[in-house]
The first five atom37 places (N, CA, C, CB, O) and aatype in JSON, in Angstrom:
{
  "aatype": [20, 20, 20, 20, 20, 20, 20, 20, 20, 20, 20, 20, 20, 20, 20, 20, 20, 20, 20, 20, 20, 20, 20, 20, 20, 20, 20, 20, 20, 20, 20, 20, 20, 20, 20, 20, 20, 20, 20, 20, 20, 20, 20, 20, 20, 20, 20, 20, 20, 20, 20, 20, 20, 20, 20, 20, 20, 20, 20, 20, 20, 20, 20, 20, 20, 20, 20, 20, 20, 20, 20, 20, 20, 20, 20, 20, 20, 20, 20, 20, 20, 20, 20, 20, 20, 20, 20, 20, 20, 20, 20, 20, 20, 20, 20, 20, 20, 20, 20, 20, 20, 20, 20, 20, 20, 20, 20, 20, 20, 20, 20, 20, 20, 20, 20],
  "atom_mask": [
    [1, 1, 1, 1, 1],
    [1, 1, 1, 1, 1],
    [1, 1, 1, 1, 1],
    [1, 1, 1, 1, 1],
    [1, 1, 1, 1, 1],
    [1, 1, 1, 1, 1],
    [1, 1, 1, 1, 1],
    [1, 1, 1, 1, 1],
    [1, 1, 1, 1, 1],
    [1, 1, 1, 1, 1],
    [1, 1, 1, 1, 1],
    [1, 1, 1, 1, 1],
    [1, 1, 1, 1, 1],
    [1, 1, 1, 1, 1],
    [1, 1, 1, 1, 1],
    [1, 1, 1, 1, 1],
    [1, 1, 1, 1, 1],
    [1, 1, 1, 1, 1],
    [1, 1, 1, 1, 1],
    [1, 1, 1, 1, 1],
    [1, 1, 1, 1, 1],
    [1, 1, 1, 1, 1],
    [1, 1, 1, 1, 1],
    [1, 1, 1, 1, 1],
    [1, 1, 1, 1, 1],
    [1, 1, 1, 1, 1],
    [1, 1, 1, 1, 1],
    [1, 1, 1, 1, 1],
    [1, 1, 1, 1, 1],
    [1, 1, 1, 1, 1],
    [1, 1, 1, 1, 1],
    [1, 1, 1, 1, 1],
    [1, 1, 1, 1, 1],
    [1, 1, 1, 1, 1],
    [1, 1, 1, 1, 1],
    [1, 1, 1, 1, 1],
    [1, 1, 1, 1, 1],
    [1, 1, 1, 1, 1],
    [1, 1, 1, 1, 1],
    [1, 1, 1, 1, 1],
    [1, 1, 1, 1, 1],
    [1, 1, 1, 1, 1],
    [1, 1, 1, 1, 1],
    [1, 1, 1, 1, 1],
    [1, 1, 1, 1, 1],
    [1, 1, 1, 1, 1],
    [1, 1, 1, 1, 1],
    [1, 1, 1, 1, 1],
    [1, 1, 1, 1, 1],
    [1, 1, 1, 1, 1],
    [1, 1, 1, 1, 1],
    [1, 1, 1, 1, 1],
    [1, 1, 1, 1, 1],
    [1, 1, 1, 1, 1],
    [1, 1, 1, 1, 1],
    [1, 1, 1, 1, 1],
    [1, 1, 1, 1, 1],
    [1, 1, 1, 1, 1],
    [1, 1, 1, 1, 1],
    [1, 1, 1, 1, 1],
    [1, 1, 1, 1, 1],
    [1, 1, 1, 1, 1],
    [1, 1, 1, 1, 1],
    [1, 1, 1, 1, 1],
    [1, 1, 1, 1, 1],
    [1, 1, 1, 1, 1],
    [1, 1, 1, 1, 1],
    [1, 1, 1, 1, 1],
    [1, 1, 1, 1, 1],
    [1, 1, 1, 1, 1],
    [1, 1, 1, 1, 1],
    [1, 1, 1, 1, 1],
    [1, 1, 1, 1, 1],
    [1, 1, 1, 1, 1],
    [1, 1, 1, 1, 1],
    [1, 1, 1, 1, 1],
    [1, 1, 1, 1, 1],
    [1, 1, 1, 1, 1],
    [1, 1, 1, 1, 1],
    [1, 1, 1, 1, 1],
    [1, 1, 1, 1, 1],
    [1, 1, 1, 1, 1],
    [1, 1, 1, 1, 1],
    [1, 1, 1, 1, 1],
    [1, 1, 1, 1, 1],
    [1, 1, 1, 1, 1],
    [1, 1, 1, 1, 1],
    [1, 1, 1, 1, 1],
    [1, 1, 1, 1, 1],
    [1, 1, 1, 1, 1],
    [1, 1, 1, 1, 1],
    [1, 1, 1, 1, 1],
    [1, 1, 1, 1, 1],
    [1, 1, 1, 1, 1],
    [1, 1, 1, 1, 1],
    [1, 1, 1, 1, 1],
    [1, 1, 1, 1, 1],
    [1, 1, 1, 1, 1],
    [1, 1, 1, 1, 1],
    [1, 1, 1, 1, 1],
    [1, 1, 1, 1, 1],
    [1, 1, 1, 1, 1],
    [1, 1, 1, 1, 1],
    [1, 1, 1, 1, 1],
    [1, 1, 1, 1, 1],
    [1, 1, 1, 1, 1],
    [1, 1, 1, 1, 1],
    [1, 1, 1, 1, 1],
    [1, 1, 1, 1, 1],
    [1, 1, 1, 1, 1],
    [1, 1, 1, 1, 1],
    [1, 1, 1, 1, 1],
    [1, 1, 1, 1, 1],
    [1, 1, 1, 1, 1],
    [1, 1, 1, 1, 1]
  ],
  "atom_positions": [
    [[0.84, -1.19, 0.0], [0.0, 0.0, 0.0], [0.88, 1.25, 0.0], [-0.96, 0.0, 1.22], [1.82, 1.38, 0.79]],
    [[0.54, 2.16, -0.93], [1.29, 3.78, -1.0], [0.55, 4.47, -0.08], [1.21, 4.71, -2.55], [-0.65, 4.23, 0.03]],
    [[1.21, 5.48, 0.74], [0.47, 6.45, 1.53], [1.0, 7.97, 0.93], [0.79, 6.19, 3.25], [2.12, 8.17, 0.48]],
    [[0.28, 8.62, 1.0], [0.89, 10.08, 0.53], [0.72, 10.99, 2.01], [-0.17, 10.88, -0.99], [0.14, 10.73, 3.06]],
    [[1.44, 12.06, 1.61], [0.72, 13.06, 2.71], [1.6, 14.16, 1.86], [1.03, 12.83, 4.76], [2.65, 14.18, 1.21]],
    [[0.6, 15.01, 2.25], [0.82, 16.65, 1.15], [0.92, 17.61, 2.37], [-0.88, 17.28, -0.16], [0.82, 17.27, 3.54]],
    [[1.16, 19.01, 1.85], [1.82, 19.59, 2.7], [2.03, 21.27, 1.71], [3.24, 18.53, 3.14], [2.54, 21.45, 0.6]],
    [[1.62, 21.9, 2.33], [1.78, 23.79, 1.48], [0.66, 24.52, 1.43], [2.17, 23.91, -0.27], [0.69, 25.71, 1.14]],
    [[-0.32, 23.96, 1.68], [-1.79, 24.7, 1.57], [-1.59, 25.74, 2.34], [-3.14, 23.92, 2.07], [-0.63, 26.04, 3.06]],
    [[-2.93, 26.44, 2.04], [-2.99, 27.73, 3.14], [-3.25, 28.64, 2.54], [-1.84, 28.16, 3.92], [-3.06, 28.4, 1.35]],
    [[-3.74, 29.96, 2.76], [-4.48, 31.44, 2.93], [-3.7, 31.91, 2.1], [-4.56, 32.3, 4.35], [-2.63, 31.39, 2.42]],
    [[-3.43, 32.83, 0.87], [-2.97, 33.5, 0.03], [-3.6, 34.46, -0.53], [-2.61, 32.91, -0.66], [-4.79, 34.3, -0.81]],
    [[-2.94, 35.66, -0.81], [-3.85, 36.76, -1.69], [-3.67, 36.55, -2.83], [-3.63, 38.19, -1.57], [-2.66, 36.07, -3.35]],
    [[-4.94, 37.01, -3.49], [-4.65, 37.16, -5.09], [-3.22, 37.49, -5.7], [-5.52, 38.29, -5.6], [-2.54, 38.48, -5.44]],
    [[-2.96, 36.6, -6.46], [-1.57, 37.25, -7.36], [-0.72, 36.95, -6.13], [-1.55, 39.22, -7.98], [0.2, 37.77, -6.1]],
    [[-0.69, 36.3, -5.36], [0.41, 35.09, -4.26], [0.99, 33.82, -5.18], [-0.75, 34.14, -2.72], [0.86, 33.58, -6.38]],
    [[1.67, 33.12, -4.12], [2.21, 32.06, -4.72], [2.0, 31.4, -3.55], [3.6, 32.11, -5.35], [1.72, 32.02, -2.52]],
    [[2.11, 29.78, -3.59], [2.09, 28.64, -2.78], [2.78, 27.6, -3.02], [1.05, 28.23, -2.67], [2.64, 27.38, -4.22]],
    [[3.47, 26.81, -2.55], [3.67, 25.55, -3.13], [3.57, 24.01, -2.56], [4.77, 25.7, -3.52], [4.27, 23.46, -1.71]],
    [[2.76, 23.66, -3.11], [2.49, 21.9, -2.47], [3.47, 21.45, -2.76], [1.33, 20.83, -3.01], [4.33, 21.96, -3.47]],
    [[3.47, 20.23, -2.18], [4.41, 18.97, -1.84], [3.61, 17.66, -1.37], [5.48, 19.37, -0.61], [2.96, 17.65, -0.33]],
    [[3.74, 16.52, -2.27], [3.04, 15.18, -1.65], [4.41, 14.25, -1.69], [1.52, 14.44, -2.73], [5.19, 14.44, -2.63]],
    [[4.61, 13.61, -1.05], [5.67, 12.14, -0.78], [4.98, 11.13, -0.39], [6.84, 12.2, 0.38], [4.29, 11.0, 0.63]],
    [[5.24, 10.26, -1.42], [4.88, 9.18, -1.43], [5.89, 7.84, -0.42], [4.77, 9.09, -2.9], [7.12, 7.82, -0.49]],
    [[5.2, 6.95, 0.35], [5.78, 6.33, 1.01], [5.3, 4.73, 0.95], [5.73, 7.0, 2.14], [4.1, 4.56, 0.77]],
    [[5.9, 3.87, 1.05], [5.07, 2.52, 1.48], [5.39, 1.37, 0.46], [3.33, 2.8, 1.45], [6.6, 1.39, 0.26]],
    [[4.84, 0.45, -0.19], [5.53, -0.69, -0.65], [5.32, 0.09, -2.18], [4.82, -2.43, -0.25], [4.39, -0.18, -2.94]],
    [[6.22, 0.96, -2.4], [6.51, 1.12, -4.01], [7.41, 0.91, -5.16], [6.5, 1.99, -4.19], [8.44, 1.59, -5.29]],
    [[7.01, -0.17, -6.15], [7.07, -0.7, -6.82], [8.19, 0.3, -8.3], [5.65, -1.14, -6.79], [9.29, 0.29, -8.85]],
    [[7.07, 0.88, -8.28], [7.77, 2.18, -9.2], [6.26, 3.24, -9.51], [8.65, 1.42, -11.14], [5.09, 2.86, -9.52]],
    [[6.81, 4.69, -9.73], [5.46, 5.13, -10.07], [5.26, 5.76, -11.37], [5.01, 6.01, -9.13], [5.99, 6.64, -11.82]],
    [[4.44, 5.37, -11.84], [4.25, 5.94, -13.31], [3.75, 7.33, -13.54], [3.3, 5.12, -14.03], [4.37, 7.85, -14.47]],
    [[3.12, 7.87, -13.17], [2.2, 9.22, -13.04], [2.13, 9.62, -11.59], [0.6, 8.99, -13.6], [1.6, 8.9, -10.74]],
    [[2.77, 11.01, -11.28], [2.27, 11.74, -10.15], [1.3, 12.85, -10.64], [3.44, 12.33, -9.33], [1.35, 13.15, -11.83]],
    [[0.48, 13.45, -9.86], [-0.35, 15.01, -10.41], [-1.73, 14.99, -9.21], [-1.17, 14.88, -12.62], [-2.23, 14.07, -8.57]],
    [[-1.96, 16.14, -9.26], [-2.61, 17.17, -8.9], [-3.92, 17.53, -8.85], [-2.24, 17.82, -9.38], [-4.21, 18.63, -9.3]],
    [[-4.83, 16.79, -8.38], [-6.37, 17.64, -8.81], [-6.72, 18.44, -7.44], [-7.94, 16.36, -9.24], [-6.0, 18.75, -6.49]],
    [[-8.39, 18.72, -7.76], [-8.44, 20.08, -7.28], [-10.6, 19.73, -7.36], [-7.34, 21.66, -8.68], [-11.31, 19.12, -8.16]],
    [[-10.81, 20.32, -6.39], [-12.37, 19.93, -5.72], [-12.7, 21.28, -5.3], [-12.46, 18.72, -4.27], [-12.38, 21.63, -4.17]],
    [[-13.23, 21.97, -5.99], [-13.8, 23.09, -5.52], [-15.19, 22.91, -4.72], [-13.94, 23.95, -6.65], [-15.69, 21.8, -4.91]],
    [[-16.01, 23.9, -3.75], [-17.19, 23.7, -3.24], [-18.48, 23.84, -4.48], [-17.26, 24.74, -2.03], [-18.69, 24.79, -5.23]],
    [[-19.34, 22.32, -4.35], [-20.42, 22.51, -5.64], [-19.72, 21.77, -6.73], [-20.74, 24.24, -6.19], [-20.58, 21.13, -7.34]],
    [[-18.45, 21.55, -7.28], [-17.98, 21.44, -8.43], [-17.32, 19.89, -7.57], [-16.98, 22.89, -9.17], [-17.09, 19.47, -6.44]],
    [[-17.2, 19.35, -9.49], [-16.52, 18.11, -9.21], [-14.58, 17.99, -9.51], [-17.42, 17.04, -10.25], [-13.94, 18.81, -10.16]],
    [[-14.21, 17.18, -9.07], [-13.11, 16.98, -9.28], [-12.61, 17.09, -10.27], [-12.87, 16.24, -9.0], [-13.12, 16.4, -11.15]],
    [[-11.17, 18.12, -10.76], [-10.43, 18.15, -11.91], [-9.19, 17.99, -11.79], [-10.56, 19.14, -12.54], [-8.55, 18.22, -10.77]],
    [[-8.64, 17.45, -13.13], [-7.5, 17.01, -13.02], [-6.57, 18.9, -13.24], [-7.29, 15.53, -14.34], [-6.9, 19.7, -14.12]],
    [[-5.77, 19.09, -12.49], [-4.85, 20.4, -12.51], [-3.68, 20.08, -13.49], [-4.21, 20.81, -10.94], [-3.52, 20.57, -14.61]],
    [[-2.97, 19.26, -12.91], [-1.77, 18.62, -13.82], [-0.89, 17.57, -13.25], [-0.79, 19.68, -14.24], [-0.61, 17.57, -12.05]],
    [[-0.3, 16.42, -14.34], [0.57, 15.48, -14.5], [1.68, 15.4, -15.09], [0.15, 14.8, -14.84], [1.93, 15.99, -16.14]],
    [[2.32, 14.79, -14.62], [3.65, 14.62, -14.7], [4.08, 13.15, -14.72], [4.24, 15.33, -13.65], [4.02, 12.48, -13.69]],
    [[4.65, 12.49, -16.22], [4.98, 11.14, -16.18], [6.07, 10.82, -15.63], [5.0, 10.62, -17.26], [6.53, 11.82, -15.09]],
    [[6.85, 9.74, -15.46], [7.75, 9.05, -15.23], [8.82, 9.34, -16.15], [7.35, 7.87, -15.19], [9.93, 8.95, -15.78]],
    [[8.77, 9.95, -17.29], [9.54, 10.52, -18.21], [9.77, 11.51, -18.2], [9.32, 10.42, -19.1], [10.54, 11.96, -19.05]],
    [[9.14, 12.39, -17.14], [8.91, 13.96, -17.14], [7.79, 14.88, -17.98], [10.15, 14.47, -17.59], [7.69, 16.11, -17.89]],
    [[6.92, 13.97, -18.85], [6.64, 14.82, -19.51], [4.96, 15.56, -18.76], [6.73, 14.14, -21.01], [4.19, 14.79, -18.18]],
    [[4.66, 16.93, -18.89], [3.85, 16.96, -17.89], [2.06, 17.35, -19.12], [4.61, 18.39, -16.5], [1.9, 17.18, -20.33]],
    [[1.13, 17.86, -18.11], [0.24, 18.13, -18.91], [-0.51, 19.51, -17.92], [-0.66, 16.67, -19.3], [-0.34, 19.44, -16.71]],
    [[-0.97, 20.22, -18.26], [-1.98, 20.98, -17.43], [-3.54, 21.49, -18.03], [-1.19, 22.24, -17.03], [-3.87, 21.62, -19.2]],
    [[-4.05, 21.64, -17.24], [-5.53, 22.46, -17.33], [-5.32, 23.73, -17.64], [-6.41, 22.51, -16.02], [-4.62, 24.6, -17.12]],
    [[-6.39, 23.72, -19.08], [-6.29, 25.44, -19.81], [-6.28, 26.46, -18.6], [-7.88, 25.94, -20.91], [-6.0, 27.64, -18.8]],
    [[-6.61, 25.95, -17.28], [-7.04, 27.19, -16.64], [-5.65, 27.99, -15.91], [-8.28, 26.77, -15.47], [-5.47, 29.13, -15.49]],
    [[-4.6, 26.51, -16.01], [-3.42, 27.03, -14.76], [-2.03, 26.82, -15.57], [-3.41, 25.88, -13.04], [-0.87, 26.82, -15.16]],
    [[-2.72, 26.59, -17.26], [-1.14, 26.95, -17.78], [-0.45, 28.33, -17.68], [-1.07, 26.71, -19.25], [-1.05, 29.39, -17.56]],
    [[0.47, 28.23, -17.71], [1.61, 29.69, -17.42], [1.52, 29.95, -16.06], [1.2, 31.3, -18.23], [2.32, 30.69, -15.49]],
    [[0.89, 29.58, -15.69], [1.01, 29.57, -13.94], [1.23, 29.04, -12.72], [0.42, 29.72, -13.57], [1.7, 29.51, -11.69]],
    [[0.64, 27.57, -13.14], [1.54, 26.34, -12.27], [2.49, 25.6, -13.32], [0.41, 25.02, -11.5], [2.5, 25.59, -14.55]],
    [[3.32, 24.95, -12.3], [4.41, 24.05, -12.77], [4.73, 23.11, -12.06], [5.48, 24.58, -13.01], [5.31, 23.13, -10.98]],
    [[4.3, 22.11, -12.75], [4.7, 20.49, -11.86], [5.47, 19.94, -12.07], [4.03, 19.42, -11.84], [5.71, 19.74, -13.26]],
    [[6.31, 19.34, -11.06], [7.65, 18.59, -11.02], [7.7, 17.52, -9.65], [8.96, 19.82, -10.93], [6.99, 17.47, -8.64]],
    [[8.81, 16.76, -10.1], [8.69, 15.53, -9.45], [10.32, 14.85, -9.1], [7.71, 14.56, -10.47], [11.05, 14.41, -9.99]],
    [[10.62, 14.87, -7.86], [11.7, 14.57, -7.61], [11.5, 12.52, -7.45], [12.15, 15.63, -6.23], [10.91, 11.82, -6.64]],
    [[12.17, 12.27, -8.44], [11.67, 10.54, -8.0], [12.83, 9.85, -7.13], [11.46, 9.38, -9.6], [12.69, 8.64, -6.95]],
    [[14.15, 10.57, -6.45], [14.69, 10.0, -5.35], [13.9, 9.96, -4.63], [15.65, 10.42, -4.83], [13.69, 8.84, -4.17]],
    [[13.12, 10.97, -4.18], [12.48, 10.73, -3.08], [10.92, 10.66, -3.02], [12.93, 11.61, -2.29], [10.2, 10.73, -2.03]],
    [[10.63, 10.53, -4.13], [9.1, 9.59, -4.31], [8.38, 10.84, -3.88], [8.72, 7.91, -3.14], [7.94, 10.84, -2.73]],
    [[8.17, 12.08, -4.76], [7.68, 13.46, -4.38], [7.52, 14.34, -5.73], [8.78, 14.2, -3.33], [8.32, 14.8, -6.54]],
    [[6.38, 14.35, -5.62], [5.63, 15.85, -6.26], [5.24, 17.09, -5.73], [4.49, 15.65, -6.72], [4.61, 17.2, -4.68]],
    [[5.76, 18.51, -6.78], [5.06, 19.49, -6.21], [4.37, 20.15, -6.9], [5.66, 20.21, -5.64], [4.33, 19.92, -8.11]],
    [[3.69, 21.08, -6.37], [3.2, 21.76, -7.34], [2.96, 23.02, -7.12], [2.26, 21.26, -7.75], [2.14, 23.32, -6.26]],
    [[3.91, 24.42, -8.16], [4.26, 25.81, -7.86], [3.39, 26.38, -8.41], [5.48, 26.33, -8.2], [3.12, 26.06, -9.57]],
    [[2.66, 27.45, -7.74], [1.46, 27.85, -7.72], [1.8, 29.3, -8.02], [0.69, 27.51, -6.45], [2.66, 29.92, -7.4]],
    [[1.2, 29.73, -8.84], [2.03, 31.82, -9.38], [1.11, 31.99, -9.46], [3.05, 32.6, -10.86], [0.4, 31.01, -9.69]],
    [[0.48, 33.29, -9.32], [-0.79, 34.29, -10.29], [-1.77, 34.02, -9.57], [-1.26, 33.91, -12.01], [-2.8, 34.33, -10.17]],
    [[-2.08, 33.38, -8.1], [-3.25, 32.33, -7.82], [-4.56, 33.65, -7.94], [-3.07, 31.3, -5.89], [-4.4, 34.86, -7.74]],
    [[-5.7, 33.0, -8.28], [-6.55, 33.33, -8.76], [-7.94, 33.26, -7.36], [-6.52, 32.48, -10.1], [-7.73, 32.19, -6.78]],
    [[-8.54, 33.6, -7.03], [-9.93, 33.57, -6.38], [-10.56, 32.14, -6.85], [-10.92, 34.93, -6.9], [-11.04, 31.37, -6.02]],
    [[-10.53, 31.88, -8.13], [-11.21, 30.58, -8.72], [-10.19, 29.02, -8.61], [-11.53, 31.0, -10.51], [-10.4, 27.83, -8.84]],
    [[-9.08, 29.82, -8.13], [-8.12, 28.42, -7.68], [-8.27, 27.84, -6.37], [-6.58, 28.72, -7.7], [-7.77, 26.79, -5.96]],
    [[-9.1, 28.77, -5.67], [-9.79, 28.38, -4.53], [-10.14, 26.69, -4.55], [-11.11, 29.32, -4.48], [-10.59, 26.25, -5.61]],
    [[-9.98, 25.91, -3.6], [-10.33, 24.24, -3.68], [-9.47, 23.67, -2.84], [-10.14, 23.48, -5.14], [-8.37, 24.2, -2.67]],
    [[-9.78, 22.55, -2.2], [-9.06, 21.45, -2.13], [-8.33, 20.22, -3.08], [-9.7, 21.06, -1.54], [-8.91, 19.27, -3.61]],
    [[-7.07, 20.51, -3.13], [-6.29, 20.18, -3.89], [-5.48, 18.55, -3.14], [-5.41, 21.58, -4.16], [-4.8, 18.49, -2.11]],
    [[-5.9, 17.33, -4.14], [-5.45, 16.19, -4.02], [-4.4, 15.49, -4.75], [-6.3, 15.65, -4.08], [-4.67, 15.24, -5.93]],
    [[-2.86, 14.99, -4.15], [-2.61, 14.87, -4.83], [-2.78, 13.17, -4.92], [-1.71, 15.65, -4.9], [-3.28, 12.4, -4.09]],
    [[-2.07, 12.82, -6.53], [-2.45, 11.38, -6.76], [-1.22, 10.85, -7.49], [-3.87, 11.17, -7.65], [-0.51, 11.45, -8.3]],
    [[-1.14, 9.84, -7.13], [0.15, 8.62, -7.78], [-0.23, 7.28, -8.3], [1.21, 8.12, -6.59], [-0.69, 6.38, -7.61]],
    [[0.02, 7.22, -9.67], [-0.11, 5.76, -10.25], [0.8, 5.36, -10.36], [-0.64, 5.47, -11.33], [1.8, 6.08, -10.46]],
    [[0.89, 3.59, -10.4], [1.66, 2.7, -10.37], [1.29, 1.6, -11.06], [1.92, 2.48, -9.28], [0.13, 1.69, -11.47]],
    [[2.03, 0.23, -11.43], [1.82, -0.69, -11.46], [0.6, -1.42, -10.96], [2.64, -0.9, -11.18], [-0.27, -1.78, -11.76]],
    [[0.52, -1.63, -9.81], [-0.7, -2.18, -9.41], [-1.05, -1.35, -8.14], [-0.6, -3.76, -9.16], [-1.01, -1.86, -7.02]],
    [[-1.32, -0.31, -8.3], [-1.95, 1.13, -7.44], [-2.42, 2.18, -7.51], [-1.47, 1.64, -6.93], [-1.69, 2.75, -8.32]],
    [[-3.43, 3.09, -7.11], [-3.43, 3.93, -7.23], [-3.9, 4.94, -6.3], [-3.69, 3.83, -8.03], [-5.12, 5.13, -6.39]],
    [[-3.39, 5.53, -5.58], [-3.18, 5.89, -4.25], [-3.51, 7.56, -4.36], [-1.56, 5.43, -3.71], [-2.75, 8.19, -5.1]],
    [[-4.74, 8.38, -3.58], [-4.63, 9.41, -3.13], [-4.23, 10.5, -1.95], [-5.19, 9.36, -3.34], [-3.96, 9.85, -0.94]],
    [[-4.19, 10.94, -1.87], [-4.17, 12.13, 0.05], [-5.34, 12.34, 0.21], [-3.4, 14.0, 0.25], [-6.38, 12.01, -0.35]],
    [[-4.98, 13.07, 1.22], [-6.05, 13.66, 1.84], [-6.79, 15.01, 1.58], [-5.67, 13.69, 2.91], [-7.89, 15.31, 2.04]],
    [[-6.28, 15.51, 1.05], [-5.94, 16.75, 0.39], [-5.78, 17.76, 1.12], [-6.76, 17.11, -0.47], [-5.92, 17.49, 2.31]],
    [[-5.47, 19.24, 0.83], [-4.64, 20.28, 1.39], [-5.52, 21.31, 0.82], [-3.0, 20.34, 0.99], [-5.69, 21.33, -0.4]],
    [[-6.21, 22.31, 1.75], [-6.87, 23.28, 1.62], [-6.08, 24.63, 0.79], [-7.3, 23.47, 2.96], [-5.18, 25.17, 1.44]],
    [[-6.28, 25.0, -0.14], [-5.93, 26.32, -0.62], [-7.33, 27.26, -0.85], [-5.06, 26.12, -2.03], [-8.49, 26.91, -1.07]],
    [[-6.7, 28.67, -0.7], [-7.99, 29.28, -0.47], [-7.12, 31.05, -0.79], [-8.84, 28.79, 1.48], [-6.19, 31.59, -0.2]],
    [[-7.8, 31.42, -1.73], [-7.4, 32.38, -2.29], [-8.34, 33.73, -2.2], [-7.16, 31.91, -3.49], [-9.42, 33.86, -2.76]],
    [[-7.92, 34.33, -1.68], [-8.74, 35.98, -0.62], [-8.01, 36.67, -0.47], [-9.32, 36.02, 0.94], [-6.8, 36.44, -0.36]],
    [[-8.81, 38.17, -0.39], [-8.1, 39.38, 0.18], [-8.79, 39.6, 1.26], [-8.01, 40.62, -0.64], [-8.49, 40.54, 2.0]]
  ]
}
């Protein structure tokens, strides 16, 4: 079993920055895909952005030029750098790791974007 735990959330003003962090821990195999979604209140879950095992990443029209995901795989860890944050980036943000035979979420990490 993979366990994650994330870590960076928190209170920001418009046009702030933040940055998450999830590490992955537990019987892992290897991981193919780390990334990022995001649960706003009322709204369903979206994918923010991924990042393969090759590096190559992907994002949502909404947070290109503004986030950037990366993934340190010594230590079984994704983050994700948050610029420009927006009022509508407001959500709970989950991160997620695929594998071989897994697929493992957090708990997720409150971000919340106000003046």
């Amino acid at each position: 079993q993979v366990q994650l735990v994330e870590s960076g959330g928190g209170l920001v003003q418009p046009g702030g920055s933040l940055r998450l962090s999830c590490a992955a821990s537990g019987r892992i195999s290897s991981i193919y895909v780390m990334g990022w979604y995001r649960q706003a209140p009322g709204k369903q879950r979206e994918s923010v952005a991924i990042i393969t095992d090759g590096g190559r990443t992907n994002y949502a029209d909404s947070v290109k030029g503004r986030f950037t995901i990366s993934r340190d795989n010594a230590k079984n860890t994704v983050y994700l750098q948050m610029n420009s944050l927006k009022s509508e980036d407001t959500a709970v943000y989950y991160c997620n790791v695929r594998g071989p035979d897994y697929n493992s979420w957090g708990e997720g990490t409150q971000v919340t974007v106000s003046s």
